[in-house]
C-alpha positions in Angstrom: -28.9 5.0 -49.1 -26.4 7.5 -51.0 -22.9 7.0 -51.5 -20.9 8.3 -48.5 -18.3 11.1 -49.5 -15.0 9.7 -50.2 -12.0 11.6 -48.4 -9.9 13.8 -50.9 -6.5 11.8 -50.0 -3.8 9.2 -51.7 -5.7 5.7 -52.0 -3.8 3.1 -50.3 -4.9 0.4 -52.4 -3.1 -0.3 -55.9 -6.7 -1.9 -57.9 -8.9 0.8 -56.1 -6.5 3.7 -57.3 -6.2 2.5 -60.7 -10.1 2.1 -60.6 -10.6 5.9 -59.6 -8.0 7.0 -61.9 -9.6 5.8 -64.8 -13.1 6.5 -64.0 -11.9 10.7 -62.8 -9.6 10.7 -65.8 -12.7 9.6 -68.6 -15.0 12.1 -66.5 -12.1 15.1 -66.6 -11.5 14.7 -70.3 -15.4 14.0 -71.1 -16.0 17.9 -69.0 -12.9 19.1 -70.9 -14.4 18.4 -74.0 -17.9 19.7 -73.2 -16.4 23.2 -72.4 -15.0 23.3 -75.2 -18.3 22.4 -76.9 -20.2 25.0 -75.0 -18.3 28.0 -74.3 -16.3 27.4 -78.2 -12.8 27.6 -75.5 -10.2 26.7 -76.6 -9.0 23.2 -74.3 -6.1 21.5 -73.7 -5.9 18.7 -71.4 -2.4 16.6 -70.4 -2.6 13.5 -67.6 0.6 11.8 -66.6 -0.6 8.6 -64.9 1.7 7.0 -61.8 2.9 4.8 -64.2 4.2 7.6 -66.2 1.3 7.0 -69.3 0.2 9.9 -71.0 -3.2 10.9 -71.6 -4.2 14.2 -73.4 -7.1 16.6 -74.9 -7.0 19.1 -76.7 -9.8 20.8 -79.0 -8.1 22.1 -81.9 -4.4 21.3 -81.5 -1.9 20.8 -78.5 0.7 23.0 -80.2 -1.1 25.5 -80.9 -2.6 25.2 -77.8 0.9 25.1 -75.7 2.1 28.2 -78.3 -0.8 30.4 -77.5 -0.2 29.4 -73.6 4.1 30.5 -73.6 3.0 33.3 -75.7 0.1 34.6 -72.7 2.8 33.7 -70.3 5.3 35.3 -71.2 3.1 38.1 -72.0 1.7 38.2 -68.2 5.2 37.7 -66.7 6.4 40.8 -68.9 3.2 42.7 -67.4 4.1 41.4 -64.0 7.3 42.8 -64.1 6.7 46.4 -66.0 4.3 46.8 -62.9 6.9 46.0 -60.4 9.6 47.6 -61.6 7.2 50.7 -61.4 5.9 50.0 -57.9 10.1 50.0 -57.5 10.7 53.2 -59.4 7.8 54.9 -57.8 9.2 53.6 -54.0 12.6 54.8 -55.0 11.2 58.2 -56.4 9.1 58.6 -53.2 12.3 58.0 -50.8 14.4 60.3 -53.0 11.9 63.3 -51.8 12.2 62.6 -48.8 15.8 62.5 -48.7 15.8 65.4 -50.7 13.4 67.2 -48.2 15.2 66.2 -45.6 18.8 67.8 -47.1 16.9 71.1 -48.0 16.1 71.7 -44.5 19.3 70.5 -42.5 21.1 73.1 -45.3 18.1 75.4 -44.0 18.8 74.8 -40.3 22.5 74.7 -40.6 22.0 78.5 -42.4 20.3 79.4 -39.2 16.7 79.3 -40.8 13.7 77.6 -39.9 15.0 77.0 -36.3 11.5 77.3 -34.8 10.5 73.8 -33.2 13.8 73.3 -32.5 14.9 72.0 -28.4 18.4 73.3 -26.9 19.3 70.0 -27.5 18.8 69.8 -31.1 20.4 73.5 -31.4 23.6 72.1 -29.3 23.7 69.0 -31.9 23.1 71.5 -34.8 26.4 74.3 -33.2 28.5 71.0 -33.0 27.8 70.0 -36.6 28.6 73.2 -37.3 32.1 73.7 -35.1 32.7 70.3 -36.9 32.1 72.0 -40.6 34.6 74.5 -39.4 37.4 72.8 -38.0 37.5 70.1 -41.6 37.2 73.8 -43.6 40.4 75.3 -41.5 42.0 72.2 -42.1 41.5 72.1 -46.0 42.5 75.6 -45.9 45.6 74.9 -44.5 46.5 71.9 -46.0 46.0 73.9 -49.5 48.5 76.6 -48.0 51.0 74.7 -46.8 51.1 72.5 -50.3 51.1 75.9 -52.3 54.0 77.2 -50.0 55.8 73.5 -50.6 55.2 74.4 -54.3 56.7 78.1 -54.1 59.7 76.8 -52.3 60.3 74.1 -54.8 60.2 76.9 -57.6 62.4 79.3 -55.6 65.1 76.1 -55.3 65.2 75.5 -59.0 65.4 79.4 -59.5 68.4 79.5 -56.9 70.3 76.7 -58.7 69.4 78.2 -62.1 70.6 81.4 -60.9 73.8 79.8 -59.7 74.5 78.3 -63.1 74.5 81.7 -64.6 76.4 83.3 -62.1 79.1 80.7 -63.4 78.7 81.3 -66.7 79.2 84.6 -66.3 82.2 84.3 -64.3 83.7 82.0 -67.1 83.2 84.8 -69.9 84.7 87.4 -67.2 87.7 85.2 -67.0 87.5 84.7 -71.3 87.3 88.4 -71.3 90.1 89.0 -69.0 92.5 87.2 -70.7 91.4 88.7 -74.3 92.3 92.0 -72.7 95.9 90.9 -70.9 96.2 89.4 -75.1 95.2 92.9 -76.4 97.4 95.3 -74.2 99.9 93.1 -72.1 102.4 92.7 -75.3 105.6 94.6 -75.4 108.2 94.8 -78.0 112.3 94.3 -77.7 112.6 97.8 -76.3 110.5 97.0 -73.6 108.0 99.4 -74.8 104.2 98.4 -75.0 102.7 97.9 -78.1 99.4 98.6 -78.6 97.3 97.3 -81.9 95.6 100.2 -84.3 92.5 98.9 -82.9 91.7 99.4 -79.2 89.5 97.4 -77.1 87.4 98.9 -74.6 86.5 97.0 -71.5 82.9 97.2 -70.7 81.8 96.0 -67.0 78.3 95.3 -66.0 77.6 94.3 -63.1 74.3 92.3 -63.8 76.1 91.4 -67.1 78.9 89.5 -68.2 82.0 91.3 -69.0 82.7 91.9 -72.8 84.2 93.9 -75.7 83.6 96.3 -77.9 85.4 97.1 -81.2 85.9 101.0 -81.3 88.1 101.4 -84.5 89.7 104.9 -83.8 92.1 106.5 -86.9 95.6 107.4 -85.6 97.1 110.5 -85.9 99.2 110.0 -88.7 100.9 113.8 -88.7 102.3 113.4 -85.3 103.7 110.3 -86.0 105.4 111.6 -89.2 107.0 114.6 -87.6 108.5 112.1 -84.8 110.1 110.1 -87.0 111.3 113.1 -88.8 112.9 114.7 -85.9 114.3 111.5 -84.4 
């Protein structure tokens, strides 16, 4: 009679597990070491026991062994990834056209092209889209308006007040002036006649301007004043 087939589960007992262990573990490393033998592979065989006991295999060296393994893994995983993150680039690049497909023909539609196809219903959603689209453009428009007209009264403020501070200034130098003149015609002398300097001052008025003088030097008539002191 043959050996019946023993079920692939945890053995219960502690001497027939440790049996099994050691008979499977000498068989795995004595196959481990035949591959390597026979296909010139390159093995490398670690066993952990329950107990925690180490068992290894390796056909040339573990080191290298575990070296050329991180270096294939990581190698792999960076393959793993360059191709997902181009399945993810290509998905997003895919999506994007069809976003951008979609734009181009709502700007189509919303121009009032391409509306074969269309139901009333999607032509009454498409005029209220558009009466919306309006009403936020009047809006900007006067928003911009009434800040520009906010800006122009601003302006015409400072100009006013400006303005005022030279119409004071200018009444100043009228007043300066004004008394200059009274100074250069208003004296008299004991007789009570007026006396006026050999240089006259003319008065010049503007009405934009500020009031000022001007130095006209005129010669006197030096014969007629002669011949009246002669006579008197």
């Amino acid at each position: 009679m043959g050996r019946g087939k023993i079920p692939i589960r945890r053995i219960d007992n502690t001497t027939s597990r440790q049996v099994t262990f050691s008979k499977r573990r000498n068989g795995l490393l004595k196959k481990a070491k035949e591959l390597a033998i026979l296909c010139d592979a390159e093995v490398g065989l670690v066993i952990f026991s329950s107990t925690g006991k180490l068992y290894e295999f390796a056909s040339t060296s573990m080191k290298a062994i575990m070296e050329g393994y991180n270096k294939t893994k990581e190698q792999s995983q960076q393959l793993q990834d360059s191709a997902s993150e181009l399945k993810f680039w290509q998905r997003e690049a895919t999506n994007l056209r069809k976003e951008l497909h979609s734009l181009q023909q709502n700007h189509r539609q919303l121009m009032g092209e391409e509306l074969y196809g269309l139901s009333v219903k999607d032509l009454q959603n498409l005029e209220n889209k558009l009466d919306m689209s309006l009403k936020g453009i009047r809006a900007k428009k006067e928003q911009i308006l009434i800040n520009e007209i906010q800006e122009l009264t601003r302006k015409g403020t400072i100009i006013q007040q400006e303005n005022l501070e030279l119409y004071k200034k200018v009444k100043l130098i009228q007043q300066e002036n004004l008394e200059l003149y009274k100074q250069a015609y208003g004296k008299r002398d004991p007789d009570g006649a007026v006396t006026k300097n050999t240089t006259d001052f003319t008065l010049c008025r503007d009405s934009l301007s500020p009031m000022h003088l001007q130095l006209s030097c005129q010669p006197q008539n030096f014969d007629v004043m002669s011949r009246a002191s002669d006579s008197g």
